[in-house]
Structure formats: C-alpha cells, structure tokens
Short mmCIF file of the C-alpha atoms (twelve columns), coordinates in Angstrom:
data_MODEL
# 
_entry.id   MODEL 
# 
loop_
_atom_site.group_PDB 
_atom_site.id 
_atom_site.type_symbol 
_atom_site.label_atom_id 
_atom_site.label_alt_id 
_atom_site.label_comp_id 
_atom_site.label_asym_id 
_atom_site.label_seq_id 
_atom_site.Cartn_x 
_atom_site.Cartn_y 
_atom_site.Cartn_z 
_atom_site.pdbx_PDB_model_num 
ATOM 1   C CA . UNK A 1   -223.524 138.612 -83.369  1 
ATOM 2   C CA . UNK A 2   -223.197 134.874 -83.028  1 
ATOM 3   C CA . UNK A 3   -222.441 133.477 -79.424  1 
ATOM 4   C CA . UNK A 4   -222.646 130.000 -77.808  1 
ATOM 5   C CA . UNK A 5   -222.268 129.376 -74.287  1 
ATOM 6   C CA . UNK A 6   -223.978 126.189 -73.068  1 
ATOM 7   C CA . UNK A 7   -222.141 126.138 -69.100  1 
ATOM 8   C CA . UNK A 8   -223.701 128.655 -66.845  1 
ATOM 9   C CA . UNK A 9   -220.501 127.667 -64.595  1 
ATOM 10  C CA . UNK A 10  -218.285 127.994 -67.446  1 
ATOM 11  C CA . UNK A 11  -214.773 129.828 -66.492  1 
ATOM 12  C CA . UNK A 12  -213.957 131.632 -69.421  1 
ATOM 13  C CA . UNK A 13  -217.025 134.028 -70.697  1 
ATOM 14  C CA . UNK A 14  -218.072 132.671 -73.987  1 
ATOM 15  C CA . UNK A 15  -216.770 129.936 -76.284  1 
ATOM 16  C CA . UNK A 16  -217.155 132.116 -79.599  1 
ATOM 17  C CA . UNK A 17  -218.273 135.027 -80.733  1 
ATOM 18  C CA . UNK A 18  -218.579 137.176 -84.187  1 
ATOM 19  C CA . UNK A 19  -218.787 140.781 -84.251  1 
ATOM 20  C CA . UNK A 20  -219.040 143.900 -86.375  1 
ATOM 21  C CA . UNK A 21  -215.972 146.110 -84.937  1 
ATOM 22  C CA . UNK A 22  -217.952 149.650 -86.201  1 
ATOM 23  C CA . UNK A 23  -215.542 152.011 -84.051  1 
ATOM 24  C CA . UNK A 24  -212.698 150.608 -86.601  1 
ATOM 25  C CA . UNK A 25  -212.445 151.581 -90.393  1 
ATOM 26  C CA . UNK A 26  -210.010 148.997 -92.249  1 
ATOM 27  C CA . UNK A 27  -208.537 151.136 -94.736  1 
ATOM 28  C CA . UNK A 28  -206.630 153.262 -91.605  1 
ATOM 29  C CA . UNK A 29  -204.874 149.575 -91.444  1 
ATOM 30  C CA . UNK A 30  -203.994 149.036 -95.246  1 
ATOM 31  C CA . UNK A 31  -201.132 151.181 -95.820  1 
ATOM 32  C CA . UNK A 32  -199.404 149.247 -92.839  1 
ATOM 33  C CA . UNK A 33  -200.007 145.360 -94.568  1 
ATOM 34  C CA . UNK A 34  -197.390 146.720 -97.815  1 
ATOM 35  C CA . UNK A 35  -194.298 146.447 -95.719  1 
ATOM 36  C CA . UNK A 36  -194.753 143.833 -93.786  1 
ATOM 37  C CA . UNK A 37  -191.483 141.676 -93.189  1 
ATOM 38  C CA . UNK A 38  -191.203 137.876 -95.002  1 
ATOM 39  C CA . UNK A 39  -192.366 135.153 -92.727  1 
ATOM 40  C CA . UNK A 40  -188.623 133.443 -92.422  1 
ATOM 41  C CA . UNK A 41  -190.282 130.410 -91.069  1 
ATOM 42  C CA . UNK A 42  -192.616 129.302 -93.578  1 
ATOM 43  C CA . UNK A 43  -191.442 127.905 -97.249  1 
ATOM 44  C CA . UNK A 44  -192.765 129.069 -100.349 1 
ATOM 45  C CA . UNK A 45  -192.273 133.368 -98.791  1 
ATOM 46  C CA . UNK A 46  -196.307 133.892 -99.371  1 
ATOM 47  C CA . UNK A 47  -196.399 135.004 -95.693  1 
ATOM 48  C CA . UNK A 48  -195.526 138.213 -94.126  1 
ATOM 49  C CA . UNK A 49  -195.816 139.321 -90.456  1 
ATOM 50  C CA . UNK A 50  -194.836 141.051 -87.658  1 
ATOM 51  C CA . UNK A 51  -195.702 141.096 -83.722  1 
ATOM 52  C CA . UNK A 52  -195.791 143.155 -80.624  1 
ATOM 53  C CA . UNK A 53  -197.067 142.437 -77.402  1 
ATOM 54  C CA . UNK A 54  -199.445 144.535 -75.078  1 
ATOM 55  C CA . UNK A 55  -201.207 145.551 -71.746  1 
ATOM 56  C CA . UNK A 56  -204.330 147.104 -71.344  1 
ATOM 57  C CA . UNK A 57  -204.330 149.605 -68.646  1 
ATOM 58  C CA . UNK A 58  -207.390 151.568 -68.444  1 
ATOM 59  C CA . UNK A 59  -208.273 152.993 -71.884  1 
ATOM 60  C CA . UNK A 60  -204.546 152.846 -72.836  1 
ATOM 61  C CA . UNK A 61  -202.195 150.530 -74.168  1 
ATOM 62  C CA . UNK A 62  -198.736 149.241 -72.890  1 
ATOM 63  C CA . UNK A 63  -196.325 148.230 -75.651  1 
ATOM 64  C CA . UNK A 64  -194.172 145.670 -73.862  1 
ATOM 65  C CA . UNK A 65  -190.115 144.486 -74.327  1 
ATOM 66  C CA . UNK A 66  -189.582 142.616 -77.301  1 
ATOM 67  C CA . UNK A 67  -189.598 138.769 -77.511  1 
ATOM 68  C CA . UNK A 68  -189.700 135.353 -79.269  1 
ATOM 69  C CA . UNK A 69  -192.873 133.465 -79.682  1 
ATOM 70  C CA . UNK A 70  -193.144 130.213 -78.412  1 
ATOM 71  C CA . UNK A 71  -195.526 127.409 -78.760  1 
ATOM 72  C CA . UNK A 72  -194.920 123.284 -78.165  1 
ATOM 73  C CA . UNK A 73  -195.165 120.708 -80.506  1 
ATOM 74  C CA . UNK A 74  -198.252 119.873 -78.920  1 
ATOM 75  C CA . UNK A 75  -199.997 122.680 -80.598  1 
ATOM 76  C CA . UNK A 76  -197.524 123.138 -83.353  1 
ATOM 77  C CA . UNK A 77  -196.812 119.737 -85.307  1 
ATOM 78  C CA . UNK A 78  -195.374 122.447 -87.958  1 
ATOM 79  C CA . UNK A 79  -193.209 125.008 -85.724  1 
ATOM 80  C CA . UNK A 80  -193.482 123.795 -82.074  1 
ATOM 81  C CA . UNK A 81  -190.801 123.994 -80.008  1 
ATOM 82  C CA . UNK A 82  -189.060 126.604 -82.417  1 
ATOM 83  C CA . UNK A 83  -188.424 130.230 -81.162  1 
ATOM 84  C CA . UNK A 84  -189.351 132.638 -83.868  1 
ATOM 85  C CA . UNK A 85  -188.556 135.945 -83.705  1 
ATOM 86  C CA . UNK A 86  -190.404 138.708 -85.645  1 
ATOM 87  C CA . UNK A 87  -190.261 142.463 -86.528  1 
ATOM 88  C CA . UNK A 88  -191.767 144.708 -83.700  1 
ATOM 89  C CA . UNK A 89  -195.365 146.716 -85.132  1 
ATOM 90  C CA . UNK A 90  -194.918 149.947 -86.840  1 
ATOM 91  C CA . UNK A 91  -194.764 152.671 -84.633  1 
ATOM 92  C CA . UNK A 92  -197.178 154.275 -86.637  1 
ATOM 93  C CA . UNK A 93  -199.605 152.052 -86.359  1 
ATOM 94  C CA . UNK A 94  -199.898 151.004 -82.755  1 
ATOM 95  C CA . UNK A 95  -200.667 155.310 -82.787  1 
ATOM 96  C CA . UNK A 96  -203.771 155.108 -84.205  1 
ATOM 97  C CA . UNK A 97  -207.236 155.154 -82.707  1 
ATOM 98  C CA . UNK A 98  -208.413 152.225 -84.558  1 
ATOM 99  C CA . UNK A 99  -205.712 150.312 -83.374  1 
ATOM 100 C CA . UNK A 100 -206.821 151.039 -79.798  1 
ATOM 101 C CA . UNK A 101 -209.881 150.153 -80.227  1 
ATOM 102 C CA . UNK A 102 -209.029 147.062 -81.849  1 
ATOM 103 C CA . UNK A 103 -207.245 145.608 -78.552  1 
ATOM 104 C CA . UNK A 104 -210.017 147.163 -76.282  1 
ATOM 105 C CA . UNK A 105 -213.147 145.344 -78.331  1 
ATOM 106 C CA . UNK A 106 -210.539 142.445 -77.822  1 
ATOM 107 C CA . UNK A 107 -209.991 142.896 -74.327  1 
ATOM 108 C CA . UNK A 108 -213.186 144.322 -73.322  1 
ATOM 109 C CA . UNK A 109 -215.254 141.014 -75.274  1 
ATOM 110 C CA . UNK A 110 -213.160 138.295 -74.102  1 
ATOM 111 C CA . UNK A 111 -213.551 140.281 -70.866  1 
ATOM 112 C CA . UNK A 112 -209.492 140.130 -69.736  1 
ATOM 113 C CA . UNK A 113 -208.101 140.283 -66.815  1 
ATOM 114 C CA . UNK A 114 -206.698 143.760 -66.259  1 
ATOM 115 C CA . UNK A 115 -203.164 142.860 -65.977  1 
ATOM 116 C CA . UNK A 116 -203.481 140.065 -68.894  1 
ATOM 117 C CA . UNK A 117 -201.104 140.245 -71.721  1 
ATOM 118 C CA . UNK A 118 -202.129 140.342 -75.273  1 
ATOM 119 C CA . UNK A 119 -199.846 139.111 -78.782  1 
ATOM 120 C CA . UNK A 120 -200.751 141.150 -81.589  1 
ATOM 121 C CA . UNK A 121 -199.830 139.348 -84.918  1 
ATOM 122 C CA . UNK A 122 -200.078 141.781 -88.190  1 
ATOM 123 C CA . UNK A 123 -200.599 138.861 -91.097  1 
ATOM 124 C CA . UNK A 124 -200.795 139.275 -94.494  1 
ATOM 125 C CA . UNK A 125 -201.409 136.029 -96.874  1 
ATOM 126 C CA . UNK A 126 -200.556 136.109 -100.505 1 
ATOM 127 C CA . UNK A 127 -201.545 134.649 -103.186 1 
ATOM 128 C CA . UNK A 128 -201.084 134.139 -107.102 1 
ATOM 129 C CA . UNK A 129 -202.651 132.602 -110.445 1 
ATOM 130 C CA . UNK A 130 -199.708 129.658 -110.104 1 
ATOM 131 C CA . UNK A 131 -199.544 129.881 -106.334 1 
ATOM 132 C CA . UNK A 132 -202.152 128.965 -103.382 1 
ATOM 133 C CA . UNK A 133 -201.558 130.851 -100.379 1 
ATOM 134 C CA . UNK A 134 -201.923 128.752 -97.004  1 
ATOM 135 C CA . UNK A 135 -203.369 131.197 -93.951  1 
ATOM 136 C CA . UNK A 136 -202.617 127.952 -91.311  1 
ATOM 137 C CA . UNK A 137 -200.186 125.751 -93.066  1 
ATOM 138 C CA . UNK A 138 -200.062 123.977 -90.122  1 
ATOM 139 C CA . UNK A 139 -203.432 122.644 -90.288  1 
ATOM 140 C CA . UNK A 140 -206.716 122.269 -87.623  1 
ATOM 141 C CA . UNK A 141 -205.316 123.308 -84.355  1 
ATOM 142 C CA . UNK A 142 -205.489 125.259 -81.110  1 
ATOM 143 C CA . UNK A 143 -202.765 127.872 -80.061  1 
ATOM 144 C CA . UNK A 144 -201.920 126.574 -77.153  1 
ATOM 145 C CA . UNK A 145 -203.816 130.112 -75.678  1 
ATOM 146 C CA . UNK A 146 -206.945 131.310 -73.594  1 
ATOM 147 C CA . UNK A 147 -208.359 133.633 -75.959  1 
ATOM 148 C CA . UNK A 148 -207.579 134.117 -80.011  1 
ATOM 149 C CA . UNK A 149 -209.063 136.791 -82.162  1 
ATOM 150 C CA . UNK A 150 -208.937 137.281 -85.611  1 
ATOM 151 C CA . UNK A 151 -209.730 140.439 -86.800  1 
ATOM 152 C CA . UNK A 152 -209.931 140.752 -90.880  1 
ATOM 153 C CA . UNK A 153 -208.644 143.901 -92.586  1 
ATOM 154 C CA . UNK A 154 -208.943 143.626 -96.362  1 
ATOM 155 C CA . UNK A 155 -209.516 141.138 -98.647  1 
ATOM 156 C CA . UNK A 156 -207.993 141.650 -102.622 1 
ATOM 157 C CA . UNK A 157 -208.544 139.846 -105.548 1 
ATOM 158 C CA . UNK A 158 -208.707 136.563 -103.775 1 
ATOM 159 C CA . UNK A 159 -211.615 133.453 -103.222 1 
ATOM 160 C CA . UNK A 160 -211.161 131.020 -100.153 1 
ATOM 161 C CA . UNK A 161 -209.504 131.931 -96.779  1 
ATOM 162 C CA . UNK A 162 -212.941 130.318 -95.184  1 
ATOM 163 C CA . UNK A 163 -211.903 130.080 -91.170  1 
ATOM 164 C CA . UNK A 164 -213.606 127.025 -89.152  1 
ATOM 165 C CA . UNK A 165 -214.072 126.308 -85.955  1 
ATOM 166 C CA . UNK A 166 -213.931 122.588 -84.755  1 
ATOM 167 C CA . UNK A 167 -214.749 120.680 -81.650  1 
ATOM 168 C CA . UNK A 168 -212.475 118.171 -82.135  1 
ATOM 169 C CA . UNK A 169 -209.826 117.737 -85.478  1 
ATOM 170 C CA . UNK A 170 -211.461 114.739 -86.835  1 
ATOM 171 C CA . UNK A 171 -215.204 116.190 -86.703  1 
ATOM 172 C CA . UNK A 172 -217.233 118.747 -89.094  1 
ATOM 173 C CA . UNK A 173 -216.638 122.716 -88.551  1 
ATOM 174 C CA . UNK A 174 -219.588 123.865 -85.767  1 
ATOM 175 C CA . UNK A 175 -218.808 127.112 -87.777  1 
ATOM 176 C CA . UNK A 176 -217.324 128.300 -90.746  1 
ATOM 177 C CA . UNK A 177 -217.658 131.890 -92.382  1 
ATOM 178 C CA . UNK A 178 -215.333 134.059 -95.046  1 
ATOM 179 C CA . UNK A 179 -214.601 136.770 -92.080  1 
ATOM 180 C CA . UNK A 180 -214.729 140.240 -94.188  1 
ATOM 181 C CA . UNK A 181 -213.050 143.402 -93.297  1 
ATOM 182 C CA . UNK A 182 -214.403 144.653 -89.666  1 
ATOM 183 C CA . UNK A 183 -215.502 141.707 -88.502  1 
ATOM 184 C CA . UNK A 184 -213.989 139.771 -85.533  1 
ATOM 185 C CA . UNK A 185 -214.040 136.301 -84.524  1 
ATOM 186 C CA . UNK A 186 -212.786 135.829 -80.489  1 
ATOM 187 C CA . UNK A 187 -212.662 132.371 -79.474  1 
ATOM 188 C CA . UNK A 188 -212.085 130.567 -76.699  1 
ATOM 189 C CA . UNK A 189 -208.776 128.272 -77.203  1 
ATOM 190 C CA . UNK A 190 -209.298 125.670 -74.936  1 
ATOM 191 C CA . UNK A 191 -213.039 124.307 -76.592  1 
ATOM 192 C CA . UNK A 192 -212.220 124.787 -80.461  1 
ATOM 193 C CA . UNK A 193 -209.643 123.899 -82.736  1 
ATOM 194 C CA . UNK A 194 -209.367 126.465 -85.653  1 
ATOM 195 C CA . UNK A 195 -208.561 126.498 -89.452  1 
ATOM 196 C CA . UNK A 196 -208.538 128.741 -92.456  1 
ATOM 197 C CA . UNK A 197 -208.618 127.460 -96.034  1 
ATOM 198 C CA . UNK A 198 -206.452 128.570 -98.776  1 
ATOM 199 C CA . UNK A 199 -206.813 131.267 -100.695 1 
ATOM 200 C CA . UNK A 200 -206.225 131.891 -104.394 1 
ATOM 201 C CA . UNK A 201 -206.377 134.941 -106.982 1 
ATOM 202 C CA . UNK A 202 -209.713 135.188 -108.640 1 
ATOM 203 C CA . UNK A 203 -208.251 136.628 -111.480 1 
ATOM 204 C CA . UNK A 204 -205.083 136.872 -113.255 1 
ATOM 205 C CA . UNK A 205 -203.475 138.677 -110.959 1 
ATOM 206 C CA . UNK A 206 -201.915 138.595 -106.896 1 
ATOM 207 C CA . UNK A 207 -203.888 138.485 -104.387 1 
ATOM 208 C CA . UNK A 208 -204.481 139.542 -100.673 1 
ATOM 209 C CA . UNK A 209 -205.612 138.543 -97.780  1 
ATOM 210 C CA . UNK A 210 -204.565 140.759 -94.349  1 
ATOM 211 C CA . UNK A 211 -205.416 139.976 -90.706  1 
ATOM 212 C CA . UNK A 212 -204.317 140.737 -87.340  1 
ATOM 213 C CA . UNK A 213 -204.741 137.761 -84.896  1 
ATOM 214 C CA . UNK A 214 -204.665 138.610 -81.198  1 
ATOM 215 C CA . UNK A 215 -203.711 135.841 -78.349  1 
ATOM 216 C CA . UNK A 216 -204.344 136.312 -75.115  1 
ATOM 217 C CA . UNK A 217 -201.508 134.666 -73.206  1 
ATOM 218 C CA . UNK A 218 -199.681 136.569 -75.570  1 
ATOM 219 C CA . UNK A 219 -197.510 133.065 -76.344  1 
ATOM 220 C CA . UNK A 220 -194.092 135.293 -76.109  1 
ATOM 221 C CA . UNK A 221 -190.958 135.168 -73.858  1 
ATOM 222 C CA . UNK A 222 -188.102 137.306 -73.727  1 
# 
C-alpha cells in the first residue's frame, strides 16, 4: 500500500493511497461491463457508462433518486457546465457482495462521513487496431470532488491506460502505475490533478479496459 500524508493537521485523511481490494473478485463484475450504454457525450462512441448514486448506512447501501451529473468548466474544459444524464446501474449488480464491499473499502479508506454521498461511475474504454481509446479525453484534471477512486476491473487485449497523479498540470506525475484488476487508487481531489493515458489493442483485435470510478460529493443533482 502506497500512502503520503505530509500535514499532521491535514483535513482530509490521506492525499493518496493504493490498495489490493482482496474481499472483491473482478470477474463477479465482468458480465455487467458487456451492456453498458454508449457514452452520448463523447465523439468517436469508444466509451460506455452508466451511474448511480449512494449512501452508506451502516454495513448497507442506499441507492438514491436518479440524477444528472454536473461539473463546471472549471474542472471540465471538455464537458463543464453540461448536464449529462446516464443509465441507472444494473440492478443486478448493485446486489452483489462485491459490490458492497467495493463502496465500503471506498467509504471506510477515505474514511466518509456517515451521511456523505457517493457517485458510482461503471466505465468501460474501448479500443481497436485503427482506433486509440481515450480513458480522460479531457485531459490532466481534478473533478471538482473531495474524494475519487478508481477501482480497475479487467483489462483485455490492450497496452497503455497508465493513470498519473499530478501536483500541478504543468509538472511531472508524483505517481503513475497501470492499475490492474483489484487494485484501487483513492485520492484526495483537492491536492492532485489526475490522468490516464490511452489505450490501444496489443494485437489485432478490440480491446478492453473496465473501471468503476467513485466520487465522493457524488457530483449529481436531480
């Protein structure tokens, strides 16, 4: 596990942290990633997605009213100030254990407060021999959050999708790792600025690359 925290008076609990999720096994998730809905927003359709919002309320979770997310230019030189709607999670999937536990090793590590609400967004990337596939197309940023996680699933016949953490857009990555499945990044929003690379197939054929990220301000209205 990999943790920096230089502020003993610092208000949030960490500024980022990797860890091995072992409570989770990926391939519960896969089945979910193969009908995931186009990403309307973004050109080239080599995105899919959909999001839900949550609570934490003891050990279980609160599935909360649909909603458009929202995030200012500021953060978003790409899609700020744009409400964009998405398909609600499977049903199916917010059922299962490892999906619990995915929110609660969210909530539990960035240490939430109990009433805190958390935007779950189920990502797959695609990619092809003719055809990069762009994880951030809209470049080194912060979401505009407290807390982000990114939680990778599965990986398939793809190179690339390398996710950095900056300190400020114009300076070297103070980390940068190929996240593989089980392994979640948290970070705190408000002292990095985040990127992934492209990906592309690493052979002749499409390729993969499936994540959930979780915010925490979840970053939707209703």
């Amino acid at each position: 596990m990999q943790q920096v925290s230089s502020q003993t008076d610092l208000e949030y609990a960490f500024l980022f942290n990797l860890k091995k999720v072992n409570s989770i096994n990926t391939e519960g998730f896969r089945p979910f990633f193969n009908d995931l809905p186009v990403d309307p927003y973004i050109k080239g359709q080599y995105r899919f997605r959909r999001l839900s919002r949550f609570l934490v309320s003891g050990d279980k979770l609160i599935k909360l009213s649909h909603g458009y997310l929202f995030q200012s230019q500021a953060y978003n030189p790409l899609l700020g100030d744009v409400k964009r709607e998405f398909a609600e999670l499977d049903d199916a999937l917010i059922e299962l254990d490892i999906f619990k536990n995915l929110i609660l090793a969210f909530s539990d590590s960035s240490k939430l407060h109990p009433e805190a609400e958390i935007g779950v967004h189920q990502i797959r990337t695609t990619c092809s021999p003719n055809n990069l596939g762009n994880p951030a197309p809209e470049g080194i940023h912060q979401d505009g959050t407290d807390f982000i996680g990114i939680f990778s699933v599965g990986r398939d016949n793809i190179q690339g999708g390398e996710t950095h953490l900056y300190n400020a857009k114009k300076e070297k990555p103070v980390f940068n790792k190929i996240l593989q499945p089980g392994e979640l990044l948290l970070v705190n929003d408000h002292e990095f600025f985040h990127f992934t690379t492209p990906i592309k197939s690493q052979n002749p054929a499409p390729g993969t690359r499936d994540v959930f990220v979780l915010t925490s301000p979840s970053l939707i209205s209703d």
